[in-house]
N, C-alpha and C positions, 0 to 999 in steps of 0.2 A: 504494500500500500504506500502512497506519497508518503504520508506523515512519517513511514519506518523508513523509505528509502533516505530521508531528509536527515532523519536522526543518523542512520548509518556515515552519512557522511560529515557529520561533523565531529565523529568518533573518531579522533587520534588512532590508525591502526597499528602505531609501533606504544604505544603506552597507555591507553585506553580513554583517554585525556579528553576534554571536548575542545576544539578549534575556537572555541565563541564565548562570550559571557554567555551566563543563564538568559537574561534578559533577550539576546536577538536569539538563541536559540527557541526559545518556547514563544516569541513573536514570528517565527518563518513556522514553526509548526503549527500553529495556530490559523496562521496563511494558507498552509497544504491542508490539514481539515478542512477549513473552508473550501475549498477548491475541490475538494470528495464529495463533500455536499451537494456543490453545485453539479457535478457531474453526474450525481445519484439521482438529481432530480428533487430533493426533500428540499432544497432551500434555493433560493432565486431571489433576482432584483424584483423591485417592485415595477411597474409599469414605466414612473418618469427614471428610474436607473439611478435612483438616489439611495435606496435603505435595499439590506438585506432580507427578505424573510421565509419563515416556511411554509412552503405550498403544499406538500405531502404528507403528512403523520405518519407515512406507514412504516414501521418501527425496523429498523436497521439490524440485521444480523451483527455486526460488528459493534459491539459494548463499546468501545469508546467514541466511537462516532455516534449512538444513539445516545449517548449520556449529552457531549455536546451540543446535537441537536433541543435537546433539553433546555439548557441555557441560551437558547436564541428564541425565550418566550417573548419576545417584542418584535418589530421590525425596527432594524438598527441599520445604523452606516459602518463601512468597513471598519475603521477606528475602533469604536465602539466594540464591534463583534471579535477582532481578535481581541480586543483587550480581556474580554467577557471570556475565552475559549480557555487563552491560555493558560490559568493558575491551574498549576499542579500537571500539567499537562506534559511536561516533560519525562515525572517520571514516569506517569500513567504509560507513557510511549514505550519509556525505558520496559517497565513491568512487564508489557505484552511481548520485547522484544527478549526479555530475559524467560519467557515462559514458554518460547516456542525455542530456547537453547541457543540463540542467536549471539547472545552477549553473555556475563556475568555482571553483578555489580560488588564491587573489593571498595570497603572504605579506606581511606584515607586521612591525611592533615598537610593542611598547607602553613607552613614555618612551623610544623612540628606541634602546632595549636590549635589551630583550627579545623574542625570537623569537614571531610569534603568525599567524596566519590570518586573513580574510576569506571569503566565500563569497556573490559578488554573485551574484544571479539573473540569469539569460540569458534560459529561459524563462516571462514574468510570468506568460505566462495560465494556466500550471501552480500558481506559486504564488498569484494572484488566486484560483483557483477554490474554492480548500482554506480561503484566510481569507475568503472573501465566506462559504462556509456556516456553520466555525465562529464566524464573526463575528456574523449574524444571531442564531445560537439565545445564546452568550453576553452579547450584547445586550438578550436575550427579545423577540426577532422572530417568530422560531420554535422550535417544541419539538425537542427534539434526537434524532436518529433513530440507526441501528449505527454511522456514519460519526461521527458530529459526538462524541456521548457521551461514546463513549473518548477521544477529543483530549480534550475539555474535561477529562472526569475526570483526568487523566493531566497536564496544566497545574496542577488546582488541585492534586494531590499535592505537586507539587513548588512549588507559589506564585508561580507565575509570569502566572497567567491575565492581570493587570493591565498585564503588562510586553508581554506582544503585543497585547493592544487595548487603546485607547483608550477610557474611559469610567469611572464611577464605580466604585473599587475595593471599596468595601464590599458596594455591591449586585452586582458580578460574583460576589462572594465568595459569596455568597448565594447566587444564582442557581447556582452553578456547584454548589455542595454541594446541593443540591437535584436535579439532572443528575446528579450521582454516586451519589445514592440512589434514581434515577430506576425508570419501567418503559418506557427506549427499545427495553430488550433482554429477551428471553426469561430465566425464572429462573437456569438453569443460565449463561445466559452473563455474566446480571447479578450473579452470584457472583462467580463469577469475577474480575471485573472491580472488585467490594468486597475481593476477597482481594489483588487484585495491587496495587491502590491503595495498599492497609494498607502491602504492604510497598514499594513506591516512597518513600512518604512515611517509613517505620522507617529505610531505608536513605539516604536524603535527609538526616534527623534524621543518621545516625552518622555521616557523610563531614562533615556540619556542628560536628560536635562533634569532629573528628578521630580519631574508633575505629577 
């Protein structure tokens, strides 16, 4: 699923490490939910393309995606709705990815004091698979298709793209907003997908600004 591929890659695969503060990690997961949603059908813009909400009830096989859908009891703008997704959302990710044996989680201390996590990988070929394709098109190997698009878009919201590959930052930078403006995706989902960016990146800016 997006949200696990998303996680997977900001998983350090030599120390189990995350690439990211908490804060843009669980604001681009929160983007890729959303983005599930939208593609599921259960939650859509509203007519004028201003607020998000839910069109469908019909209850999601997947626990964390139904739990979420849960909390978009209003119709909200993008902002708002990642901001609403994301609490706790990371480890929720972590959880599901540690119970299908994907990861471990090994505590930790940062200066020897402070309480913090790892999360090595167990299974590589799960997380090889997700950065060989994202990696490629971020590269400009190949053009970015439904799968790769969102990761990228959803990395460079939050400015991270640099920090899980390797390679020239300025021209990923590039490459990657070009992929966000892209045509990988049908209109309606490539809206989508400019609206929830917007707000990854709004809500990214506030948590960095401390609001």
């Amino acid at each position: 699923m997006l949200h696990e591929d998303l996680m997977l890659l900001f998983i350090n695969q030599q120390n189990g490490r995350l690439h990211a503060d908490s804060s843009s990690v669980e604001n681009a997961l929160a983007g890729a939910v959303l983005i599930e949603l939208v593609n599921s059908g259960r939650v859509d813009f509203e007519p004028n393309g201003k607020k998000l909400q839910v069109v469908d009830p019909t209850p999601l096989k997947n626990q964390l995606l139904q739990e979420s859908v849960s909390r978009l009891n209003k119709p909200m703008k993008s902002q708002p709705a990642v901001e609403r997704l994301r609490k706790s959302l990371r480890d929720n990710v972590i959880a599901d990815l540690e119970g299908r044996g994907v990861v471990r989680v090994e505590p930790r201390t940062v200066l020897g004091i402070f309480p913090a996590k790892s999360y090595p990988i167990v299974k590589e070929a799960v997380s090889d698979d997700v950065r060989k394709a994202v990696g490629e098109v971020a590269l400009g190997y190949r053009g970015a298709d439904a799968r790769t698009g969102p990761l990228i878009t959803l990395l460079y919201a939050v400015n991270t793209l640099h920090k899980v590959f390797d390679g020239d930052k300025r021209e990923m930078k590039r490459r990657a907003k070009e992929i966000a403006a892209g045509n990988w995706a049908g209109d309606a989902v490539r809206r989508a997908v400019e609206a929830i960016q917007g707000g990854v990146t709004a809500a990214a800016t506030a948590a960095a600004s401390g609001e």
